[in-house]
N, CA, C and O atoms as a DFTB+ gen file, in Angstrom:
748 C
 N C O
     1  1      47.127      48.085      27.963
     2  2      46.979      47.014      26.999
     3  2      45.665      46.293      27.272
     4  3      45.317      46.057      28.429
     5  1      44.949      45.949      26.240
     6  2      43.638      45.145      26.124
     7  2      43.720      43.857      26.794
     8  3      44.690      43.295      26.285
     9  1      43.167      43.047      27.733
    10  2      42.889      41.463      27.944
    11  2      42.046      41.162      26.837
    12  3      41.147      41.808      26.299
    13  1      42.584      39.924      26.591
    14  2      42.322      39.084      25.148
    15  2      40.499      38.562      25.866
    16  3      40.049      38.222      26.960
    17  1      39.969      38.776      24.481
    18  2      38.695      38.672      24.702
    19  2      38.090      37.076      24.673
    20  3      37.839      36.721      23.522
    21  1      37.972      36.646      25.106
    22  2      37.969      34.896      25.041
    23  2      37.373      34.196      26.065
    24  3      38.029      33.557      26.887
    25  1      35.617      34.310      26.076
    26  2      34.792      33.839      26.699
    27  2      34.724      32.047      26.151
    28  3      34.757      31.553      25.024
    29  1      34.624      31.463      27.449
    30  2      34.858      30.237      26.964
    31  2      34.283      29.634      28.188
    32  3      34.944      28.640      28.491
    33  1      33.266      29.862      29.039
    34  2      32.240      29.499      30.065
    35  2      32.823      29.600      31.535
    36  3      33.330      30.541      32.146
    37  1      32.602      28.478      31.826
    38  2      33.545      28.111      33.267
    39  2      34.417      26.600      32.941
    40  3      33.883      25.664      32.346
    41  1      35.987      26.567      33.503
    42  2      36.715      25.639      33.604
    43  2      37.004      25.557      34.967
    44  3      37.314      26.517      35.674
    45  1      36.867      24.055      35.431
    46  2      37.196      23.395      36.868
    47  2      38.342      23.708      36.877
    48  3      38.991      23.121      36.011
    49  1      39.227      24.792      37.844
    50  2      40.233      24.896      38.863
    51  2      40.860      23.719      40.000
    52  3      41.934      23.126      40.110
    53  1      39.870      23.735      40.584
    54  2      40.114      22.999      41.804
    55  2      39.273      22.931      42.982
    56  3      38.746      24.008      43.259
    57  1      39.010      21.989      43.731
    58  2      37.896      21.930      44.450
    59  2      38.237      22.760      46.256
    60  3      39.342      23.252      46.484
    61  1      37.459      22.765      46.997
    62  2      37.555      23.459      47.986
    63  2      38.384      22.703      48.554
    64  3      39.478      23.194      48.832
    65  1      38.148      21.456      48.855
    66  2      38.888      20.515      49.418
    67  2      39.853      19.994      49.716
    68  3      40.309      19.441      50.717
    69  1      40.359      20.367      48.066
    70  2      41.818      19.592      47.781
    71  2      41.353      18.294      47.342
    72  3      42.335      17.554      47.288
    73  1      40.219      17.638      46.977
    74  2      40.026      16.323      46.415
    75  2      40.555      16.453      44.676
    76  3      40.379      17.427      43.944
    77  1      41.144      15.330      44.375
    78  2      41.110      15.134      42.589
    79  2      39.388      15.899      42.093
    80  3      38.317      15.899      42.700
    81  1      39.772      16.460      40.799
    82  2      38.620      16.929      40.160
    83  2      38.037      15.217      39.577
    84  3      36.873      14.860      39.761
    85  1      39.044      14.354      38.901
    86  2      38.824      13.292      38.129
    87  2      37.510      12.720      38.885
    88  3      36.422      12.712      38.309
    89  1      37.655      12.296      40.059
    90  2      36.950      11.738      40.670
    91  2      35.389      11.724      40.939
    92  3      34.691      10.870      41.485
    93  1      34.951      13.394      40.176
    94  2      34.032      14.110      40.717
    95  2      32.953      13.785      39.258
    96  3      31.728      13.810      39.384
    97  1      33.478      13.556      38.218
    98  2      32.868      13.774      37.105
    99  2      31.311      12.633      37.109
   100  3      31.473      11.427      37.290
   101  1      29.969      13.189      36.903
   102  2      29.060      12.424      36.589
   103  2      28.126      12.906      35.209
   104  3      27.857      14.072      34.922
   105  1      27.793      11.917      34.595
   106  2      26.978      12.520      33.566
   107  2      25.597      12.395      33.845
   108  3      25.131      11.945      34.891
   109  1      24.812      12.905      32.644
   110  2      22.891      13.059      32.409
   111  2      22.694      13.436      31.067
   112  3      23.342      14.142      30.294
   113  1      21.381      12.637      30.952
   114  2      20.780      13.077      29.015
   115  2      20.700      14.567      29.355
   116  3      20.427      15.365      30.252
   117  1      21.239      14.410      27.673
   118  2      20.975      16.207      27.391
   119  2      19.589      16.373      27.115
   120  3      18.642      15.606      26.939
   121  1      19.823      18.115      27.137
   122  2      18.517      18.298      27.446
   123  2      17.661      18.997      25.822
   124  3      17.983      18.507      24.739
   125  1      16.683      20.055      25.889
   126  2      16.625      20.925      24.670
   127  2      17.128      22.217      24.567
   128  3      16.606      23.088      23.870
   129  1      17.998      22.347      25.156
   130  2      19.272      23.031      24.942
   131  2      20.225      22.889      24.054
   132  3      20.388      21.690      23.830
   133  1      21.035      23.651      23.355
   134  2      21.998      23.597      22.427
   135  2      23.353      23.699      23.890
   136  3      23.291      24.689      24.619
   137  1      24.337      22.747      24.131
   138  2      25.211      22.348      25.031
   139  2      26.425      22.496      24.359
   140  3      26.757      21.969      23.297
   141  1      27.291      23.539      25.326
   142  2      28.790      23.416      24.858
   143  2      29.863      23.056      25.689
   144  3      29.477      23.228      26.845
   145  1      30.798      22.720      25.678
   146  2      31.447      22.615      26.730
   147  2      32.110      23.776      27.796
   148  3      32.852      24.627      27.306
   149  1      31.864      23.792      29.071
   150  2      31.864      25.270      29.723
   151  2      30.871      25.612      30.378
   152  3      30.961      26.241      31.432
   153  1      29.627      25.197      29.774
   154  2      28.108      26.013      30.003
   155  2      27.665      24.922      31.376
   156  3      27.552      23.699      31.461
   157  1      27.433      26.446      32.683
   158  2      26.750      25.738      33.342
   159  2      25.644      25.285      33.148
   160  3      25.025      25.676      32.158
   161  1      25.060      24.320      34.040
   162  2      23.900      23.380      33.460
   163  2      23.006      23.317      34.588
   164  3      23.461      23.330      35.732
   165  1      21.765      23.251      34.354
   166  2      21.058      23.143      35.847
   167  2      20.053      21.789      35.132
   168  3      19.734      21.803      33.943
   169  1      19.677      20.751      36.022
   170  2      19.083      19.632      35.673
   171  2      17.633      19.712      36.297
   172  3      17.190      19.857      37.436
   173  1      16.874      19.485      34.508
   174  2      15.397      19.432      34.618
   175  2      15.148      18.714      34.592
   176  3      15.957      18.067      33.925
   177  1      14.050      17.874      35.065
   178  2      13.174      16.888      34.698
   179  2      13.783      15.876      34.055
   180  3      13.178      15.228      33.200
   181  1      15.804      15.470      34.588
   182  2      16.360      14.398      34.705
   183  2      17.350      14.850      33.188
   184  3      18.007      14.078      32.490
   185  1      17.239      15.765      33.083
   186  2      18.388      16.501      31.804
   187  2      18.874      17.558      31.825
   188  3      18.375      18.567      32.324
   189  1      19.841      17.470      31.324
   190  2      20.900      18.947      31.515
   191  2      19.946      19.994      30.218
   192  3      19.257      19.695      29.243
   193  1      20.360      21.277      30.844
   194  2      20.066      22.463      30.499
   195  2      20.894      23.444      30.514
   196  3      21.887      23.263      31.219
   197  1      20.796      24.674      29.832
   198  2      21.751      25.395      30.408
   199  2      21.180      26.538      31.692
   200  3      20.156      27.204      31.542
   201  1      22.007      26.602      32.879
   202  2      21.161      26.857      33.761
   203  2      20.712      28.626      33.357
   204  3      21.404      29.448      32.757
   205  1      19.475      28.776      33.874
   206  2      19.184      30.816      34.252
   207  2      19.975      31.265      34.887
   208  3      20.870      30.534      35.310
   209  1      19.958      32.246      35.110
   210  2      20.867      33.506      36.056
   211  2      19.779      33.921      36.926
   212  3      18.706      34.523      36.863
   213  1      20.738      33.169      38.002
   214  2      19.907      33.149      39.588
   215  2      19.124      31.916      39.276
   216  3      17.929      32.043      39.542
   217  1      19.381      31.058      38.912
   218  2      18.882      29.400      38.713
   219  2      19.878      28.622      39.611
   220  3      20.838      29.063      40.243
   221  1      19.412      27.361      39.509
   222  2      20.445      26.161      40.264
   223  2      20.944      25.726      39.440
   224  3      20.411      25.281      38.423
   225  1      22.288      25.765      39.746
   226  2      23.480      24.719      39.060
   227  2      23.965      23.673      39.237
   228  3      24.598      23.455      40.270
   229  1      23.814      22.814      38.357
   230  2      24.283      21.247      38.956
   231  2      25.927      20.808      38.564
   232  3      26.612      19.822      38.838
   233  1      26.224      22.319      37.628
   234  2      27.444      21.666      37.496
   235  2      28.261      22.337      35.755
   236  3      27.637      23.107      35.025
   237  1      29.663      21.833      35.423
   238  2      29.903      22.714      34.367
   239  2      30.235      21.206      33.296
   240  3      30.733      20.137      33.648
   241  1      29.843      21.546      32.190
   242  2      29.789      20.556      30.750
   243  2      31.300      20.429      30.918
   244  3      31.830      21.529      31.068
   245  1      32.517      18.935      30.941
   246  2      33.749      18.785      30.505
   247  2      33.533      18.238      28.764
   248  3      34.446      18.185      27.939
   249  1      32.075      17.871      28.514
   250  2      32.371      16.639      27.216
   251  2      31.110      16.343      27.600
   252  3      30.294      16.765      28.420
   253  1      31.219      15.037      26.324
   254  2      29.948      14.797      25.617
   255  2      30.000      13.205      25.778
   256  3      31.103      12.886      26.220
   257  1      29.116      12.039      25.550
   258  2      29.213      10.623      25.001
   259  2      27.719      10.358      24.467
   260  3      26.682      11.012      24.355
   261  1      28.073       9.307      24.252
   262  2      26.653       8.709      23.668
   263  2      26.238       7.396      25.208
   264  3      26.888       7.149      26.223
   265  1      25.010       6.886      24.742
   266  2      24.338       5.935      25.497
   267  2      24.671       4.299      24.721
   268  3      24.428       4.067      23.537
   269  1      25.214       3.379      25.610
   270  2      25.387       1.884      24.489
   271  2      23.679       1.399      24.844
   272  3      22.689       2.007      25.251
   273  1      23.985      -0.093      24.423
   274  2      22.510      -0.645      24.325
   275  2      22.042      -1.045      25.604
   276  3      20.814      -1.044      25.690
   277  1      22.741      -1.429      26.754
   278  2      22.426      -1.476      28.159
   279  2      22.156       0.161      28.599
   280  3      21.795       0.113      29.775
   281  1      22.176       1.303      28.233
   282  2      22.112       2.679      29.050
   283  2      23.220       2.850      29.505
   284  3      23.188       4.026      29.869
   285  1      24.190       2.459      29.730
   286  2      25.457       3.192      30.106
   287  2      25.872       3.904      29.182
   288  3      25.768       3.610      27.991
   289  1      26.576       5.289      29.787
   290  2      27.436       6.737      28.922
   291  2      28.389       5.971      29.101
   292  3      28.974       5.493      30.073
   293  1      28.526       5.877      27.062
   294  2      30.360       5.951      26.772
   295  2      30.946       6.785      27.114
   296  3      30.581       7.458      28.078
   297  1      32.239       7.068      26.334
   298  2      33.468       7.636      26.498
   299  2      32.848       9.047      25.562
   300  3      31.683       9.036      25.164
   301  1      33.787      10.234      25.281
   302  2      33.782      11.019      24.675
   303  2      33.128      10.953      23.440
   304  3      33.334      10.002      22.686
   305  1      32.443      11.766      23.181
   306  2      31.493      11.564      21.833
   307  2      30.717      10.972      20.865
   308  3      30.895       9.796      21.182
   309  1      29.940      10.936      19.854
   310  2      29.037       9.948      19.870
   311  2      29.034       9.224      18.073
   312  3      28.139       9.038      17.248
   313  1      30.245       9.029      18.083
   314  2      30.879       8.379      16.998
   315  2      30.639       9.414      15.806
   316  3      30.027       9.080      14.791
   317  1      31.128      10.605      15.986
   318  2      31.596      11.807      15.440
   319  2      32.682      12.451      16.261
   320  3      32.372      13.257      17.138
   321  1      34.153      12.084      15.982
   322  2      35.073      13.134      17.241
   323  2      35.159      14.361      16.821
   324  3      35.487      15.354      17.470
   325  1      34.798      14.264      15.496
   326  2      34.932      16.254      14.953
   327  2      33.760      17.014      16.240
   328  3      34.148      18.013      16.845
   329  1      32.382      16.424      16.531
   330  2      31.600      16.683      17.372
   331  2      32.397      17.248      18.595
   332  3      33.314      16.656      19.164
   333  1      31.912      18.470      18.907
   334  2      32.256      19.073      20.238
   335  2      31.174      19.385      21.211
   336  3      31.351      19.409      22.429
   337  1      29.836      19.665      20.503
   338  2      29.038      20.327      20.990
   339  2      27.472      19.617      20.803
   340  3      27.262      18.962      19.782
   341  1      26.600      19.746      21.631
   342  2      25.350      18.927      21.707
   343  2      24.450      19.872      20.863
   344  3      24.588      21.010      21.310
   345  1      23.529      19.846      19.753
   346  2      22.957      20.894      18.848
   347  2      21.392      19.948      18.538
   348  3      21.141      18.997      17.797
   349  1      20.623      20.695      19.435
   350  2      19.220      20.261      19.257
   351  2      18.443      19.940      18.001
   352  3      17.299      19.488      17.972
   353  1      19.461      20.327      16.630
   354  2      18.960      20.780      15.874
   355  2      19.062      19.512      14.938
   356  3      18.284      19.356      13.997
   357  1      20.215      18.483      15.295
   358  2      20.552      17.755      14.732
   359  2      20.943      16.366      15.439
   360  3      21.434      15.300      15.066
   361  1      20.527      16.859      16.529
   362  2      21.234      15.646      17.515
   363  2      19.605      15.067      18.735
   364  3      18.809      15.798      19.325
   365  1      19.667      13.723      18.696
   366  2      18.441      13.523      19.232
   367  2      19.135      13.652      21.064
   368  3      20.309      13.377      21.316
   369  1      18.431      13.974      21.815
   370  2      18.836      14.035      23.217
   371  2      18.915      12.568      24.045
   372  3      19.603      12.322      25.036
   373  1      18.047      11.724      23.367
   374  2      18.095      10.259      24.592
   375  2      20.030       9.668      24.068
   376  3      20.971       9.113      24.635
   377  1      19.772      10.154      22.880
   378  2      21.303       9.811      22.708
   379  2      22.470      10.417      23.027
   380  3      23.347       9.578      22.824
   381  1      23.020      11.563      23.470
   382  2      23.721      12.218      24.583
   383  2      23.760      11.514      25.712
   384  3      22.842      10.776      26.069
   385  1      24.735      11.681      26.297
   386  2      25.095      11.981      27.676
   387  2      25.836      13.049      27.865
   388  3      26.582      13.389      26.947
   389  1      25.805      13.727      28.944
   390  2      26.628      15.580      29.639
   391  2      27.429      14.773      30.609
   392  3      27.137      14.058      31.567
   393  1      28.759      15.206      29.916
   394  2      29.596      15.028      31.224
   395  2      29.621      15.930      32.037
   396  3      29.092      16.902      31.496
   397  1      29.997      16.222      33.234
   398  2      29.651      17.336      34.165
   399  2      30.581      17.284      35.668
   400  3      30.979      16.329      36.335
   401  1      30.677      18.370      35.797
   402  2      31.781      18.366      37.105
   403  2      30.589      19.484      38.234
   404  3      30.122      20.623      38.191
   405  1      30.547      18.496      38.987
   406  2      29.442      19.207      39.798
   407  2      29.449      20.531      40.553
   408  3      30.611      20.842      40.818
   409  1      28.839      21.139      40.853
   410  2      29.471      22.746      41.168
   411  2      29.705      23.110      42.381
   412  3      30.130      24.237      42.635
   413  1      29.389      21.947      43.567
   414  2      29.473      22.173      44.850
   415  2      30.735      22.106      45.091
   416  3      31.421      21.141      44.755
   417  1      31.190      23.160      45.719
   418  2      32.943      22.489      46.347
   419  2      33.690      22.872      45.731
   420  3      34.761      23.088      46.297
   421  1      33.574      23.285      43.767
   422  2      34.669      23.096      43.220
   423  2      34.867      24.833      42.594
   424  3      33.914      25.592      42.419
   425  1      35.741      25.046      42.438
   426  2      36.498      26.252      42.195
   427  2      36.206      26.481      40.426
   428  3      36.465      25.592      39.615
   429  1      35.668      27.734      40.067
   430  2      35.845      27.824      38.287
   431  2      36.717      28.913      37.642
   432  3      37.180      29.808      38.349
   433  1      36.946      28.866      36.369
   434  2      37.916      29.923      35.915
   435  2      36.891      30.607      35.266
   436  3      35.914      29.888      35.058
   437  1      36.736      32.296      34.693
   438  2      35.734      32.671      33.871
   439  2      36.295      33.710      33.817
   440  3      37.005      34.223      34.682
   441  1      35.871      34.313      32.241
   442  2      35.748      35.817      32.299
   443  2      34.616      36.673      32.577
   444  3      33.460      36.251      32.614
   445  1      34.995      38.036      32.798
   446  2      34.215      39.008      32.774
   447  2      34.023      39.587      32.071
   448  3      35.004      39.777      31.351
   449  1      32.820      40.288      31.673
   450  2      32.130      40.473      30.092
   451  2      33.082      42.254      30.272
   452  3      33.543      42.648      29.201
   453  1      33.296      43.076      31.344
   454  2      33.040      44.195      31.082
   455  2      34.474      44.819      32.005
   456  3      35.271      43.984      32.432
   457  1      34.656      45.914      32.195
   458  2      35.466      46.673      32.953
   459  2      35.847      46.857      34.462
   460  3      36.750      47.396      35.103
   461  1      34.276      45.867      34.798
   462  2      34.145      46.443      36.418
   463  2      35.465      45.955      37.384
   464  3      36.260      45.043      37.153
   465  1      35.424      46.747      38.374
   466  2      36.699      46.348      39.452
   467  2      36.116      45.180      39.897
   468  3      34.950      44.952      40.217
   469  1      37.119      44.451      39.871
   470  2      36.750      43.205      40.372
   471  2      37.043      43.110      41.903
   472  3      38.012      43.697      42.384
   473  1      36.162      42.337      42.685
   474  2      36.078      42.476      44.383
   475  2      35.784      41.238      44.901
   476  3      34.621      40.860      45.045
   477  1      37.186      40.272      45.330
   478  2      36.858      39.222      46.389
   479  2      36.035      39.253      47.232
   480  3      36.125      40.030      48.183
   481  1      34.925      38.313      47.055
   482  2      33.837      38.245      48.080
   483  2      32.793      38.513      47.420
   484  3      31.726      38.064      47.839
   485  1      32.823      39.376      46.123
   486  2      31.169      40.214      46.108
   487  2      30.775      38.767      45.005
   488  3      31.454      37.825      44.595
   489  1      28.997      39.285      44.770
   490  2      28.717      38.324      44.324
   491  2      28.287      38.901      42.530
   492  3      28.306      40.116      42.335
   493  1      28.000      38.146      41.583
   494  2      27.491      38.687      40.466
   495  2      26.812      37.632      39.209
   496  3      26.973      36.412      39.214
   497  1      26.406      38.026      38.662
   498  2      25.407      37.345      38.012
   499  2      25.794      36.991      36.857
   500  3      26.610      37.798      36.413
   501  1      25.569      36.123      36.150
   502  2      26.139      35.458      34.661
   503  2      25.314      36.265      33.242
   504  3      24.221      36.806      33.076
   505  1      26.259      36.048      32.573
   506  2      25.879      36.499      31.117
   507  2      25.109      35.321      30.048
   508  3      25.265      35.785      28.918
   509  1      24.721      34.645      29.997
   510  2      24.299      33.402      29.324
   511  2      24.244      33.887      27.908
   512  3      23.784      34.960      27.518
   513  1      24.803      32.901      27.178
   514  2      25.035      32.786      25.433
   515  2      24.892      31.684      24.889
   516  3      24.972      30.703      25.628
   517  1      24.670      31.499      23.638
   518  2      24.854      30.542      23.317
   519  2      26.419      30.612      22.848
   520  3      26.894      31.624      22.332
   521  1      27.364      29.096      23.154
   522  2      28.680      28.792      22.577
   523  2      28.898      28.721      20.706
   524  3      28.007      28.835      19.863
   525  1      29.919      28.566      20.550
   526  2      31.007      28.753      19.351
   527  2      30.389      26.709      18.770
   528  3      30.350      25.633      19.367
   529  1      30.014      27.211      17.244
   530  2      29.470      25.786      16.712
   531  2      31.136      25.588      16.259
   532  3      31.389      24.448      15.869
   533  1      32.212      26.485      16.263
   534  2      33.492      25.799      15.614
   535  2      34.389      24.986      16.680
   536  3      35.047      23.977      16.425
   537  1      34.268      25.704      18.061
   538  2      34.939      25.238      18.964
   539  2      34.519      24.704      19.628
   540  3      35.331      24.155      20.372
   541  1      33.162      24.438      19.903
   542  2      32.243      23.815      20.923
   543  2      32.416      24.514      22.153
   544  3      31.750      24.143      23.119
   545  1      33.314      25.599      22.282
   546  2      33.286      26.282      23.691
   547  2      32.112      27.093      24.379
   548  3      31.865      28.147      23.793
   549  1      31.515      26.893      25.235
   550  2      30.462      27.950      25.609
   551  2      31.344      29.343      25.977
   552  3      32.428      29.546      26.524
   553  1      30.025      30.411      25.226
   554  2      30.187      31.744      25.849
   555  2      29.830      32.267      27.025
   556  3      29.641      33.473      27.187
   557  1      29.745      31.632      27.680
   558  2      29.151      32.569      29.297
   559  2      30.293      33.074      30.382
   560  3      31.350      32.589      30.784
   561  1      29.504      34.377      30.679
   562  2      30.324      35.048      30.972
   563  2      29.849      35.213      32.583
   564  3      28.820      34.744      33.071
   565  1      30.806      35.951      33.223
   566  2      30.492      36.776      34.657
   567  2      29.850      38.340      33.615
   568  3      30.236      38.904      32.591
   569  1      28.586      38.556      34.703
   570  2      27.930      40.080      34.114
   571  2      29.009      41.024      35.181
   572  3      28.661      40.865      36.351
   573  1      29.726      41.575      35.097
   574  2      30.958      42.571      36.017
   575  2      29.535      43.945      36.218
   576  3      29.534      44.699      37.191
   577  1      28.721      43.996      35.384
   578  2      27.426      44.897      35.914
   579  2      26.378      44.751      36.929
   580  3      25.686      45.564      37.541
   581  1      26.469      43.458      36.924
   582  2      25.371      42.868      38.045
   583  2      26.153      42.410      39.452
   584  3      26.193      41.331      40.042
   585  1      26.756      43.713      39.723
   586  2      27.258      42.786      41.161
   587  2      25.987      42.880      42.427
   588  3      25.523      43.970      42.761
   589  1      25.550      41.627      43.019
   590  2      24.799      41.602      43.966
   591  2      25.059      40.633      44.788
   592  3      25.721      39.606      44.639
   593  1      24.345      41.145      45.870
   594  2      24.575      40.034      47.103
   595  2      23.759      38.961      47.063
   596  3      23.590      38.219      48.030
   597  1      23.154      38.804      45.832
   598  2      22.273      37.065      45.771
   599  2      22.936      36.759      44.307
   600  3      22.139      36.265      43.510
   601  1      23.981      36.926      43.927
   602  2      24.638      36.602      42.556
   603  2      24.665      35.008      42.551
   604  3      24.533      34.184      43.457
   605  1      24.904      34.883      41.063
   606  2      25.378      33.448      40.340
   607  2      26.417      33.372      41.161
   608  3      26.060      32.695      42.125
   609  1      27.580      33.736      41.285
   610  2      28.816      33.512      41.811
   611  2      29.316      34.485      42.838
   612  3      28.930      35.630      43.074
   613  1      30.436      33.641      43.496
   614  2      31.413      34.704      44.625
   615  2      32.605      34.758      43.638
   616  3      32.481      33.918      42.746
   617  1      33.639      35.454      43.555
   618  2      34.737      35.599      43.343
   619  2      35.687      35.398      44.588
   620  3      35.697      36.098      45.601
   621  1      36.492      34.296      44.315
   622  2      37.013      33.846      45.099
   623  2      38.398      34.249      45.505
   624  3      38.926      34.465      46.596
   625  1      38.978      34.290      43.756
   626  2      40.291      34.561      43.473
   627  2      40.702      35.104      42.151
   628  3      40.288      34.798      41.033
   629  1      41.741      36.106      42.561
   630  2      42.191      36.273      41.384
   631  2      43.659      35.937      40.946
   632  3      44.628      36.450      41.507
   633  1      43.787      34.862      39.698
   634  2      44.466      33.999      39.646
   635  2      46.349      35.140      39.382
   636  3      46.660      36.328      39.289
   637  1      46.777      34.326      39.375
   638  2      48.102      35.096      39.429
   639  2      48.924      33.956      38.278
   640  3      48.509      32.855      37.916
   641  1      50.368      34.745      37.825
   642  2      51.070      34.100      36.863
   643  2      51.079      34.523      35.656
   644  3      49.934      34.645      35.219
   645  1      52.363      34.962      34.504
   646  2      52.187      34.927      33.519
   647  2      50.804      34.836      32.604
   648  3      50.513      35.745      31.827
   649  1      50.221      33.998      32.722
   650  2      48.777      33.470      31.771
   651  2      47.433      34.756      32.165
   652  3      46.328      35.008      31.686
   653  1      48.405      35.413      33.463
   654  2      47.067      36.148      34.262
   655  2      47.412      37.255      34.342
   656  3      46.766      38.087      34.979
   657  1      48.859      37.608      33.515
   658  2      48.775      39.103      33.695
   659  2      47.888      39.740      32.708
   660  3      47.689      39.519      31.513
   661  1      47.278      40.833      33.778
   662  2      46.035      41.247      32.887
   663  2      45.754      42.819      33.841
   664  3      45.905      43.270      34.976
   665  1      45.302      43.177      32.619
   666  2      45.458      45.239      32.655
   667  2      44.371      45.294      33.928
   668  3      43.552      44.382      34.045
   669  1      44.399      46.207      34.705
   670  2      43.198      46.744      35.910
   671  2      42.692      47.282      34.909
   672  3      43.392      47.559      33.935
   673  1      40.972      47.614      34.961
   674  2      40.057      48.495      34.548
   675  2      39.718      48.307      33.356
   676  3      39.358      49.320      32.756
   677  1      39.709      47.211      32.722
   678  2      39.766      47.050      31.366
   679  2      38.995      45.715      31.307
   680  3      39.245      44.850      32.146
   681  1      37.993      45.496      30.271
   682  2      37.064      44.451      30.083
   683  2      38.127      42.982      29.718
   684  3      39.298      42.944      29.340
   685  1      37.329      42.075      29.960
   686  2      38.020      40.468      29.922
   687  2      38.777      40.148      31.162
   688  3      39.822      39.543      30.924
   689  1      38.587      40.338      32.180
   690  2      39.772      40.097      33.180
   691  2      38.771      38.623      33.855
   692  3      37.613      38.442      34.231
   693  1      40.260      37.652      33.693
   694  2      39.995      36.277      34.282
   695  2      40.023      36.476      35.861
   696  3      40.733      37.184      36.576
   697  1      38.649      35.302      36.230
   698  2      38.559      35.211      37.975
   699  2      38.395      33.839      38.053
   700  3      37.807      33.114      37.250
   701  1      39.043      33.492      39.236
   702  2      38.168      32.520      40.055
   703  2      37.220      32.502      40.636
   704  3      36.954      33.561      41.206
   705  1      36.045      31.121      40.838
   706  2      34.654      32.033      41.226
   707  2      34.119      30.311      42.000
   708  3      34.790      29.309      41.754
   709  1      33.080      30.256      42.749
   710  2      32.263      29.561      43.071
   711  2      30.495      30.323      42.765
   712  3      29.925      31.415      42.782
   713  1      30.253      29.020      42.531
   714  2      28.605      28.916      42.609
   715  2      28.183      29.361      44.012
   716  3      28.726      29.042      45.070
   717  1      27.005      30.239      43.815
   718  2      26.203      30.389      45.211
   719  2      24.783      29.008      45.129
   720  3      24.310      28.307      46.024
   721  1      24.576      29.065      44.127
   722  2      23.105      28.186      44.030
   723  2      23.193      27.230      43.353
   724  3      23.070      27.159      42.130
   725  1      23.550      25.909      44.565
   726  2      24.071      24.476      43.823
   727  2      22.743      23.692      43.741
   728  3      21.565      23.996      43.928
   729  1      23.372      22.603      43.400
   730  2      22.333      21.407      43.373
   731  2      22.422      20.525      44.618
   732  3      21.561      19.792      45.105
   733  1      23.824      20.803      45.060
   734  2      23.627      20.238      46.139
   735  2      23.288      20.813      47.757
   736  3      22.867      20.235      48.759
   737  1      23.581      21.844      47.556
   738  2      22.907      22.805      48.370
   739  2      21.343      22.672      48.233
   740  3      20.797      23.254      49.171
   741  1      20.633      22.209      47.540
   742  2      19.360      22.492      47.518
   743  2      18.825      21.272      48.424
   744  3      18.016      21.476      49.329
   745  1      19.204      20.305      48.198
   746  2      19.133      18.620      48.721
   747  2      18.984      18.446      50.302
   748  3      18.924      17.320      50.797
């Protein structure tokens, strides 16, 4: 049987620690990037981006806000809630804020674009897309072709349960994963 095809970036699991995720969340102006929620982000020149493959990651998009008249990030969105997604095309950037769950420490969920056996420990490299303008979800994927020992990610785990039964050898299979190349690692 097929795993359901449903790239939807990276979602926070859980941190190495055992700390609350809540706790962890910080935002930054968006950047000139089109931003979805999911898409890792690596921070330029004081704005989110979406990061390269084999770039630094500062972290994965939960949501969006706007800026009030003192500079503080509101709450969720920027007085559009249909808005899911940050779109360069239409949206000025000083007015964003990226919510963001930082990538050090914390555990992600993702798929894999392709068939490969999947292997606790190895490392592999991301697929970068642009996300869904209906769902605001980012598409990025694990590349299951690029496994290397300087990858975007380790695979940490592979999740178990109902939600995770999923065929061997067959493209879409959900992992748990950490970042190799943080932001805070760089510091």
């Amino acid at each position: 049987m097929a795993n359901t095809d449903n790239p939807d970036g990276f979602r926070p699991v859980k941190t190495l620690s055992g700390a609350p995720l809540s706790g962890m969340l910080r935002s930054v102006q968006a950047g000139a990037d089109d931003l979805f929620v999911g898409d890792a982000i690596a921070i330029t020149a004081g704005v989110a981006v979406q990061v390269a493959v084999e770039g630094i990651v500062a972290g994965v998009i939960v949501g969006f806000g706007g800026y009030g008249d003192n500079g503080e990030p509101l709450g969720y969105n920027v007085g559009d809630l249909e808005k899911k997604f940050f779109d360069t095309s239409e949206d000025t950037e000083a007015d964003w804020a990226v919510f963001y769950v930082p990538a050090d420490g914390v555990v992600f969920e993702a798929q894999f674009d392709d068939s490969e056996d999947i292997v606790i420990g190895e490392g592999y490299d991301l697929v970068i897309a642009d996300g869904s303008t209906v769902s605001g979800r980012s598409a990025m994927e694990i590349d299951g072709n690029a496994k290397t020992n300087d990858g975007d990610v380790v695979v940490v785990e592979k999740p178990l349960g109902p939600k995770y039964d999923q065929t061997s050898g067959v493209a879409n299979k959900r992992v748990w994963v950490t970042f190799v190349n943080t932001l805070a690692g760089q510091i």
